[in-house]
VOPAGU-2260 file (C-alpha; in pm, 1 decimal, decimal comma):
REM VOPAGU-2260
SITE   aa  ch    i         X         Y         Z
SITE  UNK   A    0     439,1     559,9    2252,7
SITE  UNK   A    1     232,4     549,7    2577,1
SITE  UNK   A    2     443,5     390,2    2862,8
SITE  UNK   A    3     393,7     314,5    3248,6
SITE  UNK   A    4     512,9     632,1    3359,9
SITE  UNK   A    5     204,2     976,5    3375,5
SITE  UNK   A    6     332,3    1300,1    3416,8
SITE  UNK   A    7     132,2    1543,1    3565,6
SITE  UNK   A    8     149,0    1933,4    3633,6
SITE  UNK   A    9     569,9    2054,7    3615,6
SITE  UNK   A   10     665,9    1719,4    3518,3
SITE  UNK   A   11     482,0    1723,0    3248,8
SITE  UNK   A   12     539,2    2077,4    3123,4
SITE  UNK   A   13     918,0    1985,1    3183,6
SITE  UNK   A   14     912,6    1685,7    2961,1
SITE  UNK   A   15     775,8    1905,7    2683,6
SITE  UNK   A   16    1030,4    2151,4    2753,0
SITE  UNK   A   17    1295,0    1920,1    2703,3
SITE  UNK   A   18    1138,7    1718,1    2414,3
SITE  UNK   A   19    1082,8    2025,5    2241,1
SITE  UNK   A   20    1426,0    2117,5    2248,6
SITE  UNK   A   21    1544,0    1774,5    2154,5
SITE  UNK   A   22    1349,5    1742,1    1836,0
SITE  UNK   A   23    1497,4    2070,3    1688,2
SITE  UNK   A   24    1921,1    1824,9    1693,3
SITE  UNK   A   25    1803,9    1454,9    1716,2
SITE  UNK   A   26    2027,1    1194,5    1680,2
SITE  UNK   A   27    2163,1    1300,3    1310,4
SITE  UNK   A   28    2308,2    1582,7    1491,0
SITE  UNK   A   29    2443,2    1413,8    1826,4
SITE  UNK   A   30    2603,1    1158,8    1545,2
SITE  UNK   A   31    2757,4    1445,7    1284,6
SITE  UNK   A   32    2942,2    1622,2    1604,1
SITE  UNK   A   33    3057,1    1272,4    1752,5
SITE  UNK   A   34    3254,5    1153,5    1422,7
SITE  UNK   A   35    3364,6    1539,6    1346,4
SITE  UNK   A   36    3522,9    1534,0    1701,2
SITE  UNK   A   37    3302,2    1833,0    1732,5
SITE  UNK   A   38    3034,9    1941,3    2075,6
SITE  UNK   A   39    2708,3    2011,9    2096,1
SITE  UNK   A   40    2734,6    2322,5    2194,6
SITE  UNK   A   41    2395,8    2454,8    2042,9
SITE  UNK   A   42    2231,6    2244,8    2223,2
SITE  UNK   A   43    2357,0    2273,7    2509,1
SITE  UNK   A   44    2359,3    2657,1    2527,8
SITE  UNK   A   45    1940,3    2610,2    2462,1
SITE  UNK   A   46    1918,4    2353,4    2753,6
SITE  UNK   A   47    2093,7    2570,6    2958,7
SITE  UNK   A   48    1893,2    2903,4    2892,8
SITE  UNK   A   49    1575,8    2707,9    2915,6
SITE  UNK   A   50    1694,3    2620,5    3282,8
SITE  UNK   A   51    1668,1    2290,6    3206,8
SITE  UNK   A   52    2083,6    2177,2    3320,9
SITE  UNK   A   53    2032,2    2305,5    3653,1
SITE  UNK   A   54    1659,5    2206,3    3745,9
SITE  UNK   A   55    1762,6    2045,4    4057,4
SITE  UNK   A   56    1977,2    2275,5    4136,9
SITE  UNK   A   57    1907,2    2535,0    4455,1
SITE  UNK   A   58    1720,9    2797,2    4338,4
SITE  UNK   A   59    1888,8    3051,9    4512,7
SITE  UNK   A   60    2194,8    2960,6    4296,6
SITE  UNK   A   61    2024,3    2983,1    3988,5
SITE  UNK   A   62    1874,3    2635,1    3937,3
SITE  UNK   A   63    1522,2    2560,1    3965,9
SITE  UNK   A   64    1481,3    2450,8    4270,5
SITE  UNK   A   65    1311,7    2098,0    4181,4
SITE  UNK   A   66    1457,3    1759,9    4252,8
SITE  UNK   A   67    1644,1    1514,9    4086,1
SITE  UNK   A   68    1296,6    1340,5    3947,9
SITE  UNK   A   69    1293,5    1689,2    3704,8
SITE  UNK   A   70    1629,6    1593,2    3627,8
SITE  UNK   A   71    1580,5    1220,6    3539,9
SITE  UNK   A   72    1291,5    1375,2    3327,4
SITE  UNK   A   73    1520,7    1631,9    3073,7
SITE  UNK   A   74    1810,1    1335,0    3088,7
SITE  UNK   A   75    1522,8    1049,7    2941,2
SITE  UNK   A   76    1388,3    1279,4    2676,7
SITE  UNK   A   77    1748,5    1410,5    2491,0
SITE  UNK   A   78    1839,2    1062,2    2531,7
SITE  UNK   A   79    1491,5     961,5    2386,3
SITE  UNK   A   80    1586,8    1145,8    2096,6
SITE  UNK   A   81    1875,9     996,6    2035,7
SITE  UNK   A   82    2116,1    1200,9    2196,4
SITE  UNK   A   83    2216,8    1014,5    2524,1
SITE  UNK   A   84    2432,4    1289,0    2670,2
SITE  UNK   A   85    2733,7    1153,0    2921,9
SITE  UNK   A   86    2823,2    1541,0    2994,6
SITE  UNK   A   87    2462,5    1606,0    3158,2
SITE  UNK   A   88    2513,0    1322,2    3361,9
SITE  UNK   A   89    2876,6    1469,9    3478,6
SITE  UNK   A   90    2875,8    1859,1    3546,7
SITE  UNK   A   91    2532,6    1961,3    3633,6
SITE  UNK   A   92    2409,4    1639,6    3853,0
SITE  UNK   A   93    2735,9    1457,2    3981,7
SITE  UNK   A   94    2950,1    1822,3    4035,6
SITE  UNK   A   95    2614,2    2010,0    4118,7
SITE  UNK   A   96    2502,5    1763,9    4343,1
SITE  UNK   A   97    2823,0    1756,8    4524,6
SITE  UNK   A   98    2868,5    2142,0    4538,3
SITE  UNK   A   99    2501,9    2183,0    4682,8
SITE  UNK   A  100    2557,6    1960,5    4949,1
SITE  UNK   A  101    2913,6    2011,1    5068,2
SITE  UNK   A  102    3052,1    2347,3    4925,8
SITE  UNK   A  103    3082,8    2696,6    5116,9
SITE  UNK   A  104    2838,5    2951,9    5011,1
SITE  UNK   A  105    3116,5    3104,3    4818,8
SITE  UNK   A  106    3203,2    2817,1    4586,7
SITE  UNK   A  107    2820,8    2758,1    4528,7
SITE  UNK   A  108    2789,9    3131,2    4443,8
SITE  UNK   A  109    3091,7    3133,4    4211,9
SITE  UNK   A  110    3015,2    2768,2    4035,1
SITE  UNK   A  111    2621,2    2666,2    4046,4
SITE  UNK   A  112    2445,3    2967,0    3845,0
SITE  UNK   A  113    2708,7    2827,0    3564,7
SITE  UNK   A  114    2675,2    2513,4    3627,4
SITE  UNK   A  115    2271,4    2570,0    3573,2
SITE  UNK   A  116    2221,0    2811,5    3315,1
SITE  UNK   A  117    2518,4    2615,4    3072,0
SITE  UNK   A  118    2740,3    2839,5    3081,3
SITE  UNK   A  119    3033,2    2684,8    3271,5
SITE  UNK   A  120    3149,7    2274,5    3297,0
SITE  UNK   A  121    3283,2    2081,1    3562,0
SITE  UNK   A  122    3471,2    1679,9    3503,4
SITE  UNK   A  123    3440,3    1455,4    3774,3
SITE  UNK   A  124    3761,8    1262,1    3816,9
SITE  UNK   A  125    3756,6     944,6    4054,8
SITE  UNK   A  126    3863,9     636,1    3875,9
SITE  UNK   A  127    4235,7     578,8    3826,3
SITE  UNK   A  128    4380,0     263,5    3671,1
SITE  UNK   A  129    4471,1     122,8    3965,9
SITE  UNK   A  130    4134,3     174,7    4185,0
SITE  UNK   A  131    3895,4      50,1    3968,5
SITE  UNK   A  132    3539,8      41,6    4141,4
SITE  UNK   A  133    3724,5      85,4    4476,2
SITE  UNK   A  134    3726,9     457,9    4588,4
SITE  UNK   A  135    3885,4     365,7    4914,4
SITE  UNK   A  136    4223,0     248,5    4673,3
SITE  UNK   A  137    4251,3     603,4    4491,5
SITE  UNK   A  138    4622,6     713,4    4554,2
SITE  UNK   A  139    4665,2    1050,3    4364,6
SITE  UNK   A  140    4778,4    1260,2    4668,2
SITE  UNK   A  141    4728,4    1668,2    4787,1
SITE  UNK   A  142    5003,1    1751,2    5016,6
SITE  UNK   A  143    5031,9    2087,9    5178,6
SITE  UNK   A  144    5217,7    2334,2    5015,9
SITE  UNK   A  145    5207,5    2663,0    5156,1
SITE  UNK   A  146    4839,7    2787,9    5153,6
SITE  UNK   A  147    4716,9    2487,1    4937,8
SITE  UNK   A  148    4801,5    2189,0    4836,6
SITE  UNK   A  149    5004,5    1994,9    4559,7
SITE  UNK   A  150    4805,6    1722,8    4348,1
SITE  UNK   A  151    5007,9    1425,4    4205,4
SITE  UNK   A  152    4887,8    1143,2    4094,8
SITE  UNK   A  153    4645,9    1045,0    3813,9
SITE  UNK   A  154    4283,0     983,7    3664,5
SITE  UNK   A  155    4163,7     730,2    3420,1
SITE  UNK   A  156    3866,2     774,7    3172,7
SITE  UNK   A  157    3767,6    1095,2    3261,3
SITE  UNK   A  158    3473,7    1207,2    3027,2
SITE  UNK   A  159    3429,3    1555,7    2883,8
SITE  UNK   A  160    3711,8    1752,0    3024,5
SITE  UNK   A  161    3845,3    1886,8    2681,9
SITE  UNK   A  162    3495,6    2071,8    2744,7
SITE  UNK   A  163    3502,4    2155,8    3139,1
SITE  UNK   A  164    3743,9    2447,6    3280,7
SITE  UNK   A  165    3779,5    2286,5    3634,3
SITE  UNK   A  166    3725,0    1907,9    3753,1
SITE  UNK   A  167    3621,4    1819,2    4074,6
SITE  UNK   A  168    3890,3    1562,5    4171,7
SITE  UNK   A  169    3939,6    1314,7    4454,7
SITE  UNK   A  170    4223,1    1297,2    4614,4
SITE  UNK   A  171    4417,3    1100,0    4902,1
SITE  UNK   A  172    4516,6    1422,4    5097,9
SITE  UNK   A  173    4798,4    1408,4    5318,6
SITE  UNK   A  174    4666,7    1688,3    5576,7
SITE  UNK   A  175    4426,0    1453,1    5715,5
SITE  UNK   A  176    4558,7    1102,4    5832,9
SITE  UNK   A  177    4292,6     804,0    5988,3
SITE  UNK   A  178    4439,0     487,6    6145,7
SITE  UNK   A  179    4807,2     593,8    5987,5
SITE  UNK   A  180    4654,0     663,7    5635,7
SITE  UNK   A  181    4585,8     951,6    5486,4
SITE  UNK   A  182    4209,9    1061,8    5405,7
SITE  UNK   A  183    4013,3    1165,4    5116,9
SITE  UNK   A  184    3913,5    1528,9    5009,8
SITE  UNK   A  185    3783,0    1689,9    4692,6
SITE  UNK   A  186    3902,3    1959,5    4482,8
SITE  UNK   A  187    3838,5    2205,1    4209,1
SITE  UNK   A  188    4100,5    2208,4    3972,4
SITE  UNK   A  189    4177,6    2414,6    3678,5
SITE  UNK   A  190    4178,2    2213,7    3348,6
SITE  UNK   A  191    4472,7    2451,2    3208,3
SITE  UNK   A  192    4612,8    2429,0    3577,3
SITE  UNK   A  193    5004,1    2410,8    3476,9
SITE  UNK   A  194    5078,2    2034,5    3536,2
SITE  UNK   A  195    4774,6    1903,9    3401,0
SITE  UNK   A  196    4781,2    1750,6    3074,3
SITE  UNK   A  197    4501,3    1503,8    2905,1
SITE  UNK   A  198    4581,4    1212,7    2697,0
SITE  UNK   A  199    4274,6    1154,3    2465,5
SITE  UNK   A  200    4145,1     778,4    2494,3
SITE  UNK   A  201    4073,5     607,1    2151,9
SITE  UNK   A  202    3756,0     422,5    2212,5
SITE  UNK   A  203    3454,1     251,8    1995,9
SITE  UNK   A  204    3224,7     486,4    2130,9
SITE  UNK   A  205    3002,5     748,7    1880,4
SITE  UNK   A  206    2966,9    1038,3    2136,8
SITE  UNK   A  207    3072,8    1360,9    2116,5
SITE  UNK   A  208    3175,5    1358,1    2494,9
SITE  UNK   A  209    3526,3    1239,2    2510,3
SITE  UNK   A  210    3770,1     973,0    2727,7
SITE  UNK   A  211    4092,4    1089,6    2867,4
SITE  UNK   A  212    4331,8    1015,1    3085,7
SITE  UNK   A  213    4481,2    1280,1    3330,7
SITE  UNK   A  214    4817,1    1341,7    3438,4
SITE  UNK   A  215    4836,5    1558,3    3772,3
SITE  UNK   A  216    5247,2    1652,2    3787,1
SITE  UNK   A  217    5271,8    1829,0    4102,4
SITE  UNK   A  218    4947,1    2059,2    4069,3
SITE  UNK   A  219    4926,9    2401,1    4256,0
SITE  UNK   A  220    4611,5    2442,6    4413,6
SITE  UNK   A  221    4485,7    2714,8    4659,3
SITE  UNK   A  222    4313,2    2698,0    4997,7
SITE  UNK   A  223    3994,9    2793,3    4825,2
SITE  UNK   A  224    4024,5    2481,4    4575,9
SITE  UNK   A  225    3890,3    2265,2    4844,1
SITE  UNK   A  226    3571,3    2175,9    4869,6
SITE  UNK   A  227    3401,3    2156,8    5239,9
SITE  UNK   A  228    3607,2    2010,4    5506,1
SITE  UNK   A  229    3904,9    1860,6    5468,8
SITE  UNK   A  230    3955,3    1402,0    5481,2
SITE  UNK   A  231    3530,1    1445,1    5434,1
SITE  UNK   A  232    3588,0    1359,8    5054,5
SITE  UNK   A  233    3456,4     976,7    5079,3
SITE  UNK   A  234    3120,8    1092,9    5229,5
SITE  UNK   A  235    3111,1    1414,1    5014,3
SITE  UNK   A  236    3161,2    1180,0    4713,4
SITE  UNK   A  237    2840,0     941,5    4818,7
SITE  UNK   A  238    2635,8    1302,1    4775,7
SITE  UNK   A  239    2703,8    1277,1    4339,0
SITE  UNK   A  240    2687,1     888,5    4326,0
SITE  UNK   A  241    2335,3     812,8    4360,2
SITE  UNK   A  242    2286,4    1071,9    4129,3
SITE  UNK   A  243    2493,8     990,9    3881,6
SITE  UNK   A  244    2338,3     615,4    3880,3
SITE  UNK   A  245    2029,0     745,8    3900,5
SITE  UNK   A  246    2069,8     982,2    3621,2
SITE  UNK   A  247    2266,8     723,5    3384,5
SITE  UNK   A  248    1929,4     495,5    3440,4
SITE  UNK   A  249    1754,0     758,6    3295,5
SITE  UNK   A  250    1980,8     805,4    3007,7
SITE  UNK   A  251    1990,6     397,2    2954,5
SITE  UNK   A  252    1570,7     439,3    3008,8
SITE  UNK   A  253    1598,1     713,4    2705,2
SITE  UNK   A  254    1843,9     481,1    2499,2
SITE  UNK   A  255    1546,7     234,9    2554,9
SITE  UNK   A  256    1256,9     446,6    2417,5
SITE  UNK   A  257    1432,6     570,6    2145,1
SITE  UNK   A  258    1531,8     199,8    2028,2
SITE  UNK   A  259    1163,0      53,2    2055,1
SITE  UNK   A  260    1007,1     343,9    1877,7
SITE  UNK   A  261    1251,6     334,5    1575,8
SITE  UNK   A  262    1152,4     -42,3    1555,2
SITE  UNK   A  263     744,2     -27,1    1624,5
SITE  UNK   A  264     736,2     229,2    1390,9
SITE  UNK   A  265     971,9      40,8    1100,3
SITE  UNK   A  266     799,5    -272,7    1199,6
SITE  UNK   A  267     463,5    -128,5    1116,4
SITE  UNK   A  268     560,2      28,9     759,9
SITE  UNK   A  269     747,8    -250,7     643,7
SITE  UNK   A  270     627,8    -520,0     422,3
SITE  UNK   A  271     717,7    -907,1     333,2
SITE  UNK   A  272     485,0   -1103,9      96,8
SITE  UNK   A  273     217,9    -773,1     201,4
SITE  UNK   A  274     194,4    -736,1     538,3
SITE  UNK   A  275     357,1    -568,8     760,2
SITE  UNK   A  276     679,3    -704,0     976,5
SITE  UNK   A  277     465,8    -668,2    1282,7
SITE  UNK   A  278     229,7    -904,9    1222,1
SITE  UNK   A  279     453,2   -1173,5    1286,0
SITE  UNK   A  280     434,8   -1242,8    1671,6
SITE  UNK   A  281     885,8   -1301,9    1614,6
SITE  UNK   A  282     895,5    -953,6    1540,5
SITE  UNK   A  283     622,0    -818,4    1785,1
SITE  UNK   A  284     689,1   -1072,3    2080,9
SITE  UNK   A  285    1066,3    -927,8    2143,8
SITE  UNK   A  286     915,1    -566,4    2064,7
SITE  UNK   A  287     649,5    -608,0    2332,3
SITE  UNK   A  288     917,4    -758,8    2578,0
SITE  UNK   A  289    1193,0    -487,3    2577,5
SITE  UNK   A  290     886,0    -280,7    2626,7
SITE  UNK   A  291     766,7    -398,1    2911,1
SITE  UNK   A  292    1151,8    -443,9    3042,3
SITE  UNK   A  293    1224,9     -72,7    2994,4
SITE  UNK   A  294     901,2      54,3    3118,6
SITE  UNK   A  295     977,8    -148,4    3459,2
SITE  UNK   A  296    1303,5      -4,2    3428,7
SITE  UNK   A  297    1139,3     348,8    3442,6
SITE  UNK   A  298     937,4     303,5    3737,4
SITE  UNK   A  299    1254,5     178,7    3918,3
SITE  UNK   A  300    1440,5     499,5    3811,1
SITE  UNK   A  301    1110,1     722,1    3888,7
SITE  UNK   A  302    1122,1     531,6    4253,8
SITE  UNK   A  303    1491,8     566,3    4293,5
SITE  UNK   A  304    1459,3     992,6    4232,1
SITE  UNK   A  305    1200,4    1020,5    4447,1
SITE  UNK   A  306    1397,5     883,8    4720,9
SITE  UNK   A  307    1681,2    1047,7    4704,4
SITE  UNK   A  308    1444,4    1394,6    4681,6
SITE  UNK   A  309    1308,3    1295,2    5025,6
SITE  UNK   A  310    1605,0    1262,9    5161,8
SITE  UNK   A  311    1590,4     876,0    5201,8
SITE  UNK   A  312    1848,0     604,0    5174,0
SITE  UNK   A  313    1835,6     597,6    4785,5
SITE  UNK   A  314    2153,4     382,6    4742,3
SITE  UNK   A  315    1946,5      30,9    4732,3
SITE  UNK   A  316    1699,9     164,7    4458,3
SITE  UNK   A  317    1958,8     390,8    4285,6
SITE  UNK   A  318    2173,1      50,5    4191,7
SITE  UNK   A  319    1874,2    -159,3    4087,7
SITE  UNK   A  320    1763,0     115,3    3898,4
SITE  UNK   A  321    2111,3     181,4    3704,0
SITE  UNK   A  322    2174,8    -193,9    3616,5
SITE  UNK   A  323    1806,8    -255,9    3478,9
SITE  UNK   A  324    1802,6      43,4    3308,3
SITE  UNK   A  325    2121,7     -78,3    3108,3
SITE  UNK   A  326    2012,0    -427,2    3080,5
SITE  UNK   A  327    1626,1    -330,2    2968,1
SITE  UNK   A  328    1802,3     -43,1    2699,5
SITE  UNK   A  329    2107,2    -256,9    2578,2
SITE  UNK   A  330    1815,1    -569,1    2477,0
SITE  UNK   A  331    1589,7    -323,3    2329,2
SITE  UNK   A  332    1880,6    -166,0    2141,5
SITE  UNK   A  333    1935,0    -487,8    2004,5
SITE  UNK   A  334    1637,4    -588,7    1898,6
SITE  UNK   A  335    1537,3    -265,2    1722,7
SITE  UNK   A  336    1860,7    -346,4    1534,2
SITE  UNK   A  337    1731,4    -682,7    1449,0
SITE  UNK   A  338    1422,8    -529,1    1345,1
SITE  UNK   A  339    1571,8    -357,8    1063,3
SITE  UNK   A  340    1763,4    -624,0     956,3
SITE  UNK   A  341    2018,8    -511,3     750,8
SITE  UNK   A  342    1908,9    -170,0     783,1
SITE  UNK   A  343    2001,7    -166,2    1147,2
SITE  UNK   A  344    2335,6    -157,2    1071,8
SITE  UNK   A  345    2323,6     153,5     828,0
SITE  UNK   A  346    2384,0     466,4     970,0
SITE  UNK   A  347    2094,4     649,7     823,6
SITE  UNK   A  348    1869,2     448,9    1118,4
SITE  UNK   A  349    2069,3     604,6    1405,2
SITE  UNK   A  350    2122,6     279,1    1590,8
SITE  UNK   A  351    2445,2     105,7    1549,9
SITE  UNK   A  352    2626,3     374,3    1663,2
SITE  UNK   A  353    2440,4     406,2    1994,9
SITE  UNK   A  354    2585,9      37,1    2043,8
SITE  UNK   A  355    2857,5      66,1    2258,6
SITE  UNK   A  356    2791,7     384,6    2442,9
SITE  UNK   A  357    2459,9     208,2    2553,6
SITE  UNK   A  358    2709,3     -81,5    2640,6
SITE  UNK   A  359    2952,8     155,9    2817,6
SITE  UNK   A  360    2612,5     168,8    3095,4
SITE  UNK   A  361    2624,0    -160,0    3187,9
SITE  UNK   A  362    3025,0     -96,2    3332,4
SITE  UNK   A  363    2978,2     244,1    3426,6
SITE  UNK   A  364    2963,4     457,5    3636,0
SITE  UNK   A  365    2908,8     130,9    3843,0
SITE  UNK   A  366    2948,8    -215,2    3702,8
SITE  UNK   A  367    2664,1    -485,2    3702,3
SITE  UNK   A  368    2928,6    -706,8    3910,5
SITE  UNK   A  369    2932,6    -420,8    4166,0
SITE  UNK   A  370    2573,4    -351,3    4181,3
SITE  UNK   A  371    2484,6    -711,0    4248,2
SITE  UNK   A  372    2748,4    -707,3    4525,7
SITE  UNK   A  373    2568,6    -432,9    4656,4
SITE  UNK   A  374    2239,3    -573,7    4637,7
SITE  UNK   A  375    2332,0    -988,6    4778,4
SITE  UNK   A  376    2546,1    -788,3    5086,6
SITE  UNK   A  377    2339,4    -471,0    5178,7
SITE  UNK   A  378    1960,7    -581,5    5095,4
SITE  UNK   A  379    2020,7    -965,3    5117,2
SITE  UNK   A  380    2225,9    -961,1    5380,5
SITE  UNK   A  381    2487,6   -1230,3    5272,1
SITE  UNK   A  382    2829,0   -1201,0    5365,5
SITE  UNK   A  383    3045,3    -953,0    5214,8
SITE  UNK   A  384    3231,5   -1077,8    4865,8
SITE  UNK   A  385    3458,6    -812,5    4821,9
């Protein structure tokens, strides 16, 4: 399916990379490991060695030196085949991101080269029950302990971390105090830290990347769990959150051309009375649409990488980008289903089940209430609603 967006040169060698690799799992496979409880750990061991995880990554810590653009490009495709992976989104572009920008040279030398080639995983854990889309509200705590600090508190749907041995975690850390409260910082924690449990979180979703809860019962942590300077952690957390909208556009964007290809492609084989589906301007008219819609919604995406790459204020395009990303894949989603007709439904198409983790994009990792709060207050200029 030609779209909007022409690759040229690395891109384009990247995208074939990735595409490549994709074909060889597809959705059947991304589906089999979801509803086993199993990982994907095949795959991910291929991306990984193909340098494709840590592409943005520095290059002197054994990514590839590129930009997030290369990584919006290797998110799109696995999610273009079906396989719309939360778990890229998390380790190598929220943690890497963060580590790049704010860790000593020792933490980047100990965590990116795994973080790139695969071979190690990192949670992010912000939200908490409690906070909801408010950062400034998170109260688990580090107090001072000795040389470190003790972590109490806890974190809400936390994706992955049955798979990661550490999460970077945000924390409200006592050391540091502003205006009589304490600040943030950020930490690298052990997942079998003792203290640290997980509570799986039953949820509709078909993915093999897990929810959990997690409990933080007075958590030992060293001196060197900290990453960059101490009651920094808000700021340091703004360096993953572009990013990570950015990068869960692309995955919506993927979601998207996977959804109108199944459908153009059913629509054209099947026939009523002897022609086929497509003919009929009520199948091809909504087809066409969530086309266009997703296609608009990778330019934004393409725009909001490039940005960020260039060091520019990315957070205006990085928001638009994320919530028409999950409105342009979540309408071509459904429509693909409606395409089939009853066939949408069966699991042999590989498109109910990307339902609700398609959904899941248009609450996280910001909601669409949020980003248009952003948008009416920062680019519109209308008093503040929140």
């Amino acid at each position: 399916m030609s779209g909007l967006i022409a690759d040229t040169g690395e891109h384009r060698l990247i995208r074939q990379s990735a595409a490549t690799i994709a074909a060889r799992y597809g959705h059947a496979y991304y589906a089999e490991r979801a509803r086993a409880g199993g990982n994907i750990a095949e795959l991910w061991d291929e991306l990984g060695q193909a340098g494709l995880l840590g592409v943005h990554l520095p290059a002197e810590y054994g990514g590839g030196g590129a930009g997030l653009s290369e990584l919006v490009i290797v998110t799109e495709e696995l999610a273009a085949h079906g396989m719309p992976l939360l778990i890229a989104v998390i380790s190598p572009a929220i943690c890497g991101s963060i580590l790049a920008a704010h860790a000593s040279p020792d933490m980047k030398a100990s965590w990116l080269p795994g973080l790139a080639d695969g071979t190690r995983k990192m949670a992010f854990a912000l939200t908490e029950p409690d906070a909801g889309s408010n950062s400034h509200n998170v109260s688990t705590t580090a107090r001072p302990a000795g040389a470190g600090w003790v972590i109490a508190g806890g974190k809400y749907y936390i994706s992955a971390v049955d798979e990661c041995e550490a999460l970077l975690l945000v924390a409200r850390d006592d050391s540091v105090t502003s205006g009589g409260r304490s600040r943030l910082s950020l930490f690298i924690v052990p997942a079998d830290a003792p203290g640290l449990t997980l509570q799986p979180i039953p949820t509709a979703l078909v993915s093999p990347d897990r929810q959990f809860t997690v409990f933080l019962d007075d958590v030992r942590v060293g001196q060197d769990a900290l990453i960059g300077t101490a009651g920094e952690g808000l700021r340091q957390v703004f360096a993953g959150l572009n990013p990570e909208r950015i990068l869960a556009a692309a995955l919506c964007n993927g979601v998207g051309r996977y959804a109108i290809t199944k459908a153009a492609d059913y629509a054209r084989q099947r026939k009523v009375w002897s022609e086929p589906i497509g003919a009929h301007q009520g199948i091809a008219h909504p087809l066409a649409q969530a086309h266009v819609n997703v296609e608009l919604a990778r330019l934004a995406t393409a725009r909001a990488a490039e940005l960020f790459d260039c060091g520019q204020d990315a957070a205006e395009a990085a928001n638009i980008a994320k919530l028409a990303a999950a409105d342009a894949a979540l309408a071509a989603l459904d429509q693909s289903i409606q395409t089939h007709g009853g066939n949408g439904l069966a699991i042999e198409y590989g498109l109910a089940d990307l339902w609700f983790v398609t959904r899941l994009m248009r609450t996280a990792p910001v909601s669409r209430e949020m980003v248009l709060n952003f948008v009416a207050s920062h680019s519109l200029g209308l008093p503040p609603s929140y």
